[in-house]
N, CA and C atoms as an extended XYZ file, in Angstrom:
300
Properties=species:S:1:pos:R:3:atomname:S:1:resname:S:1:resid:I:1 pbc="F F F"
N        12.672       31.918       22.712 N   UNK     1
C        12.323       30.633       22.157 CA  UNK     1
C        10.959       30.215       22.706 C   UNK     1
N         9.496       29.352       22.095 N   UNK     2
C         8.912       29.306       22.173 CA  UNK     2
C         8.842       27.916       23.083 C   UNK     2
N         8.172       28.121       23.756 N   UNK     3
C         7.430       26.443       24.873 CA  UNK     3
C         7.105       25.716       23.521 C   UNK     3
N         7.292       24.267       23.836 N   UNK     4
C         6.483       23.273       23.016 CA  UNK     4
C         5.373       23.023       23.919 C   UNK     4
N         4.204       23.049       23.259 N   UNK     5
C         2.780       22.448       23.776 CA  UNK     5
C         2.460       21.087       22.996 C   UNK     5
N         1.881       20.287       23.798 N   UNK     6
C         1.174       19.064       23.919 CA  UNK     6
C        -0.245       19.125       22.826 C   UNK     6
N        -0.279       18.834       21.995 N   UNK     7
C        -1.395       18.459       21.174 CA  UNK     7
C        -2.826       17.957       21.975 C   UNK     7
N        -3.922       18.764       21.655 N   UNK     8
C        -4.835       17.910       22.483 CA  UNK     8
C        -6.087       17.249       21.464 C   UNK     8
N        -6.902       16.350       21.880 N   UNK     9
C        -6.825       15.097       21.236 CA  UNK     9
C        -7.481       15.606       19.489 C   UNK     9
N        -7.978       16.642       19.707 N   UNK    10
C        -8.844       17.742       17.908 CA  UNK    10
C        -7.387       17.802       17.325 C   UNK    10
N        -6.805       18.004       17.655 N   UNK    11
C        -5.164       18.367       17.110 CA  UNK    11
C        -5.026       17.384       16.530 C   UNK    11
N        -4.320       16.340       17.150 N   UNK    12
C        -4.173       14.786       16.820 CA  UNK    12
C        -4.767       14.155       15.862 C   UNK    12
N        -6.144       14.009       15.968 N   UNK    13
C        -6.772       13.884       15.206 CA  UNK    13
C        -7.051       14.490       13.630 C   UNK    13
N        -6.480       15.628       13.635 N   UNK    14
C        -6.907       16.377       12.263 CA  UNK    14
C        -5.437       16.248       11.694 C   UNK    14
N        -4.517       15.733       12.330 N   UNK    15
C        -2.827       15.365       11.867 CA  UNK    15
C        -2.620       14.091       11.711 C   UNK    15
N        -3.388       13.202       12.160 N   UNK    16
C        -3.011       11.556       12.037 CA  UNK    16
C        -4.042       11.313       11.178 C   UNK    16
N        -3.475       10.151       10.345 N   UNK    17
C        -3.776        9.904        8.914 CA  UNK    17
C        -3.200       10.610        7.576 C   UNK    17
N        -2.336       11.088        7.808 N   UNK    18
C        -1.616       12.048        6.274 CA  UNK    18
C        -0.870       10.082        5.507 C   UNK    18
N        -0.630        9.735        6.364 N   UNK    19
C         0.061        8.360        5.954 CA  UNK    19
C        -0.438        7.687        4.572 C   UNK    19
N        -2.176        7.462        5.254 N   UNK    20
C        -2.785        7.179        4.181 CA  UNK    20
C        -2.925        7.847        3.055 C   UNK    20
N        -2.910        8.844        2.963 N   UNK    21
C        -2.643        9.936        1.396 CA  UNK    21
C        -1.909        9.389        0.849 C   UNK    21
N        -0.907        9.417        1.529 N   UNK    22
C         0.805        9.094        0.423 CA  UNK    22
C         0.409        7.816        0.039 C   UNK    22
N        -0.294        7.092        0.260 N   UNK    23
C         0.120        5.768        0.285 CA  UNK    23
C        -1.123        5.381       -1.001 C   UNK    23
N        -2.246        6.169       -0.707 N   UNK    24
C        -3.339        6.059       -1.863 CA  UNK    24
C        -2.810        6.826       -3.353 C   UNK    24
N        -2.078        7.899       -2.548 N   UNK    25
C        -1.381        8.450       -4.142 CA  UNK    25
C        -0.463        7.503       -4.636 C   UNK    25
N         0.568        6.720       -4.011 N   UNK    26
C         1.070        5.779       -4.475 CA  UNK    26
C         0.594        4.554       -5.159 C   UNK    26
N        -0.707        3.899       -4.830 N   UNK    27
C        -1.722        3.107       -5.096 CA  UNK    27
C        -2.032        3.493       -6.560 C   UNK    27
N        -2.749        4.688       -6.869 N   UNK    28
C        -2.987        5.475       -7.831 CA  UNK    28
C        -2.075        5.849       -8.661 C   UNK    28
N        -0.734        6.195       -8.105 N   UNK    29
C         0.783        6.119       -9.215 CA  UNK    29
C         1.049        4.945       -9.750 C   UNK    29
N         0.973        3.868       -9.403 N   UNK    30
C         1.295        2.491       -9.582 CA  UNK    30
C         0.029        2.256      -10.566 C   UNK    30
N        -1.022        2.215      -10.802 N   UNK    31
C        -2.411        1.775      -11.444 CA  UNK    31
C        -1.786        2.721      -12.710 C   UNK    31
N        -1.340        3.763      -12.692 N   UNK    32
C        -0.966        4.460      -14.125 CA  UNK    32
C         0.136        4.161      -14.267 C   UNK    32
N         0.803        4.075      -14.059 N   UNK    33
C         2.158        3.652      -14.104 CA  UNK    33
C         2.115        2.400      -14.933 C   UNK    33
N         1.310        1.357      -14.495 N   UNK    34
C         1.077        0.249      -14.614 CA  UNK    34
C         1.172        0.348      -16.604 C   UNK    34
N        -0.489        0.918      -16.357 N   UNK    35
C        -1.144        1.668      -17.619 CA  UNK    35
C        -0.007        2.351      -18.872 C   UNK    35
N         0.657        3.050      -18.346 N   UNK    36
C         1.679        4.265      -18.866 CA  UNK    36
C         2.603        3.228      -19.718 C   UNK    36
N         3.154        2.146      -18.514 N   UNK    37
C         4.053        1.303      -19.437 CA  UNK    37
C         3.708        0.211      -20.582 C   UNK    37
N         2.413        0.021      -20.271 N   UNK    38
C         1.649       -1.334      -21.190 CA  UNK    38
C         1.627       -0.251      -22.656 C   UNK    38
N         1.090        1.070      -22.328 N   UNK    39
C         0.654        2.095      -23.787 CA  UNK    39
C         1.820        2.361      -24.057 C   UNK    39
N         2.734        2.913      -23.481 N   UNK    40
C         4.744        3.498      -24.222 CA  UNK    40
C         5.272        2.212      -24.582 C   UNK    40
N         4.953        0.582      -24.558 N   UNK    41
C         5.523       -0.435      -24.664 CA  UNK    41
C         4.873       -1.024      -25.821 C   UNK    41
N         3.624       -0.918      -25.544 N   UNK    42
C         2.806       -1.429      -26.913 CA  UNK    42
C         3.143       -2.875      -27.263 C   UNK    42
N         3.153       -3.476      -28.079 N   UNK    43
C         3.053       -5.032      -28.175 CA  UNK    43
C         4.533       -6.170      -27.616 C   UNK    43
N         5.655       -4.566      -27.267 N   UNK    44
C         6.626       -5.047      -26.898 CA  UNK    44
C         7.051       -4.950      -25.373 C   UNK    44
N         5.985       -4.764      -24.794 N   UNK    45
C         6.272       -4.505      -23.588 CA  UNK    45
C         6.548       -5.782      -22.858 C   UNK    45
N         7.723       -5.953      -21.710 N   UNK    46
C         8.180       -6.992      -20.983 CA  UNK    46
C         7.492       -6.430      -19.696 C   UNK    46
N         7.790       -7.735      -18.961 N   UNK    47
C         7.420       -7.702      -17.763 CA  UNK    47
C         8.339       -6.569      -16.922 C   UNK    47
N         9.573       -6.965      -17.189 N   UNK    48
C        10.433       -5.857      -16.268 CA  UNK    48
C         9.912       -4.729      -16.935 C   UNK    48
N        10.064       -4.021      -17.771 N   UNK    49
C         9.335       -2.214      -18.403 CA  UNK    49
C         7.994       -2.435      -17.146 C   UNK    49
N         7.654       -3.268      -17.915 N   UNK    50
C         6.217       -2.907      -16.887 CA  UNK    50
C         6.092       -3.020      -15.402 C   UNK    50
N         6.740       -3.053      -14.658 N   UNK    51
C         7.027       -3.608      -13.123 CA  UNK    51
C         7.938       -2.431      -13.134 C   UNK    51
N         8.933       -2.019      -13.802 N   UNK    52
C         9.937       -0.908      -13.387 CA  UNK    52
C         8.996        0.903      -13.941 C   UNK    52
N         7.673        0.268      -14.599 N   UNK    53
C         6.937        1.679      -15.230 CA  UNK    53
C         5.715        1.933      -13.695 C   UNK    53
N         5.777        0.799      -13.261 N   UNK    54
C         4.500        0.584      -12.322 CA  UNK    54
C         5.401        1.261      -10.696 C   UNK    54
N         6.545        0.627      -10.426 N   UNK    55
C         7.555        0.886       -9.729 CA  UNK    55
C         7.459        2.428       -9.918 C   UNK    55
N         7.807        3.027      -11.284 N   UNK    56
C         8.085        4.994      -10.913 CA  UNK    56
C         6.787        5.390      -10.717 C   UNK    56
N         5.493        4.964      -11.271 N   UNK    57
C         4.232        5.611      -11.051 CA  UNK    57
C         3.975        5.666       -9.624 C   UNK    57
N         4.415        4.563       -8.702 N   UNK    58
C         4.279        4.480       -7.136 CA  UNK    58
C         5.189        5.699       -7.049 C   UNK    58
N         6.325        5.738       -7.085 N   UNK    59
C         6.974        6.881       -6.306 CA  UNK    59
C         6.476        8.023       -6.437 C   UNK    59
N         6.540        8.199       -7.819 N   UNK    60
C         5.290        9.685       -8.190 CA  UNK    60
C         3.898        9.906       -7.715 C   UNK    60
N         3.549        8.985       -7.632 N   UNK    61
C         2.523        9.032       -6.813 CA  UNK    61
C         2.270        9.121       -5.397 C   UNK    61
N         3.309        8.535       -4.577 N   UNK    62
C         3.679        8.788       -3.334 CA  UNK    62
C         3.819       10.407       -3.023 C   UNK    62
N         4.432       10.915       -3.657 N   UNK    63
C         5.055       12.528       -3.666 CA  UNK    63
C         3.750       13.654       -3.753 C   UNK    63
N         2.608       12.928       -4.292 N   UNK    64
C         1.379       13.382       -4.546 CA  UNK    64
C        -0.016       12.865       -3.905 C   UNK    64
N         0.171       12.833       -2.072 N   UNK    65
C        -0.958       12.741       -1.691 CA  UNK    65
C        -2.260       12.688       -2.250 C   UNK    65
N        -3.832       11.837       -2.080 N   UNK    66
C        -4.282       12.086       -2.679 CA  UNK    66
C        -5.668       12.703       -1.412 C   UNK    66
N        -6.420       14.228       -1.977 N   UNK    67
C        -7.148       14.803       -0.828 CA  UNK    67
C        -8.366       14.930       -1.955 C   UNK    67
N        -8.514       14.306       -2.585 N   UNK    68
C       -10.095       14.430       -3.392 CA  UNK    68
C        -9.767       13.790       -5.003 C   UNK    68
N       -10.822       14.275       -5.470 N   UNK    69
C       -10.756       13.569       -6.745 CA  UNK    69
C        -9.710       13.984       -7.934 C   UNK    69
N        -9.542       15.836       -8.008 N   UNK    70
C        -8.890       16.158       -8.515 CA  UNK    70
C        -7.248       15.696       -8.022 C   UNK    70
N        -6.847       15.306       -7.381 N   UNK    71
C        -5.175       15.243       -6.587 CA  UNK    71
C        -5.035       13.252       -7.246 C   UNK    71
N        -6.386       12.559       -6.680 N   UNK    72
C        -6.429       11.213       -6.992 CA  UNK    72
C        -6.014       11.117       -8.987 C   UNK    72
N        -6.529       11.984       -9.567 N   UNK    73
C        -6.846       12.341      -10.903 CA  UNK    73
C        -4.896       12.413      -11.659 C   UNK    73
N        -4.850       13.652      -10.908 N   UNK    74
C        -3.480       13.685      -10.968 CA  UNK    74
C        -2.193       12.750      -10.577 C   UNK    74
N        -2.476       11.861       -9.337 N   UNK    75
C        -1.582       10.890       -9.131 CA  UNK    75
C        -1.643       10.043      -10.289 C   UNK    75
N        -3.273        9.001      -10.612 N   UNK    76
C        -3.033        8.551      -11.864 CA  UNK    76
C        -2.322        8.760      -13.217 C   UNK    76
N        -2.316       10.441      -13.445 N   UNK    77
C        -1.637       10.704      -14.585 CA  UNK    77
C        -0.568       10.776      -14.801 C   UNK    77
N        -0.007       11.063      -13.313 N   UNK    78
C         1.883       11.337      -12.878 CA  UNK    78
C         2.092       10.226      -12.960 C   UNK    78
N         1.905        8.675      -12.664 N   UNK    79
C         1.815        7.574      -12.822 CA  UNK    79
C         1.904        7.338      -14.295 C   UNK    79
N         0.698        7.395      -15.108 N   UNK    80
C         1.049        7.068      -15.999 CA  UNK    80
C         1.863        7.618      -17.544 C   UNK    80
N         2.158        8.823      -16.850 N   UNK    81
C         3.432        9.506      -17.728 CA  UNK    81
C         4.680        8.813      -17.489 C   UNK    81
N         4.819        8.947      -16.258 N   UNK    82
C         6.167        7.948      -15.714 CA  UNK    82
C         6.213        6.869      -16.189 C   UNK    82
N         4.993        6.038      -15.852 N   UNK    83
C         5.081        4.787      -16.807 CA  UNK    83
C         5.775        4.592      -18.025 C   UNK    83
N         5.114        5.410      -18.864 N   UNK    84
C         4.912        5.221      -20.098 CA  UNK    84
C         6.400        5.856      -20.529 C   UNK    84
N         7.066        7.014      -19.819 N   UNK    85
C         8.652        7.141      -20.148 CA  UNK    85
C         9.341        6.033      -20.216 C   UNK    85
N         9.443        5.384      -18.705 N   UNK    86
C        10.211        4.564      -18.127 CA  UNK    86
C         9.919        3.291      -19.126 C   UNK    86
N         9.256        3.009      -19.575 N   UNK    87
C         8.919        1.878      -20.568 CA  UNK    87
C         9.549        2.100      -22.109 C   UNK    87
N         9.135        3.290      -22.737 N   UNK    88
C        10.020        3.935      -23.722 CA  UNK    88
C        11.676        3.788      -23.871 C   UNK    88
N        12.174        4.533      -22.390 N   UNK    89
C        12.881        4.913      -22.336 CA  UNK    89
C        13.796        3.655      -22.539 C   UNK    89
N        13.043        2.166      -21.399 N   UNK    90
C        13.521        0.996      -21.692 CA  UNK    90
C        13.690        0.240      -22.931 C   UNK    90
N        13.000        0.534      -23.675 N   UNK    91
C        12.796       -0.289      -25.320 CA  UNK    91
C        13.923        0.987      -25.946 C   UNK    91
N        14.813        2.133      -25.816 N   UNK    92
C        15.524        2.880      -26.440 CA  UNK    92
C        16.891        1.763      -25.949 C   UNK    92
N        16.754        1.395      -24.803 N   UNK    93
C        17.678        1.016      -24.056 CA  UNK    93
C        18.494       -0.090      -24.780 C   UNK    93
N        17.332       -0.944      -24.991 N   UNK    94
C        17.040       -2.476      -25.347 CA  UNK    94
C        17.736       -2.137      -27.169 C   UNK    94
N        17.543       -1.225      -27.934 N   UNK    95
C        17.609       -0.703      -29.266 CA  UNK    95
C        18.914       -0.334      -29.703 C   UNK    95
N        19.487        0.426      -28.651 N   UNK    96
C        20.856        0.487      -28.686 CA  UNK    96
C        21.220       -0.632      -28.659 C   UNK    96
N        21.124       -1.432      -27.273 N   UNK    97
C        22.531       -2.630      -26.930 CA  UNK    97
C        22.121       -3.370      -28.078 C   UNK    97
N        21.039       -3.603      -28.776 N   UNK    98
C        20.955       -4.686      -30.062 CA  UNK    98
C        21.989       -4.020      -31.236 C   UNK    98
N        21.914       -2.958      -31.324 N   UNK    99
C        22.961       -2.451      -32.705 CA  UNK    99
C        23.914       -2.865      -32.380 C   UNK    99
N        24.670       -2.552      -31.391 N   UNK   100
C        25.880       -3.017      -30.979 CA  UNK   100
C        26.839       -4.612      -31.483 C   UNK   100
């Protein structure tokens, strides 16, 4: 079994801050997300679709650090696919319980 060694301070340093990634990809999931649900909702979009489309673009975006432009690029879009389901998916929702 191997010794654990002590990080010295170049170590540390090139490992602290991953936090902020997740958290800018989340930033960036949420901004499409946002986006995703206003375009899959179109003139019928509610506040909840849009808060619950903005809501999955954060998580997806969380899951997708962002380390440059291309990754930032991609959180936005994972964002706003999600969005734009989760908004859809809500107005299918809303379509049913009205037939009923």
């Amino acid at each position: 079994m191997e010794k654990l060694t002590e990080l010295n301070k170049d170590e540390i340093s090139q490992v602290s801050g991953a936090l902020w990634a997740n958290a800018l990809g989340a930033l960036a999931g949420g901004i499409g997300g946002f986006y995703g649900a206003i375009i899959g909702g179109g003139r019928s979009a509610t506040f909840s679709s849009i808060a619950t489309g903005t809501l999955a673009g954060m998580g997806t975006g969380a899951l997708s650090p962002v380390k440059g432009f291309s990754s930032l690029a991609t959180s936005v879009g994972g964002g706003l696919i999600s969005g734009a389901i989760t908004s859809m998916a809500s107005e299918v929702e809303d379509l049913m319980t009205t037939d009923e």
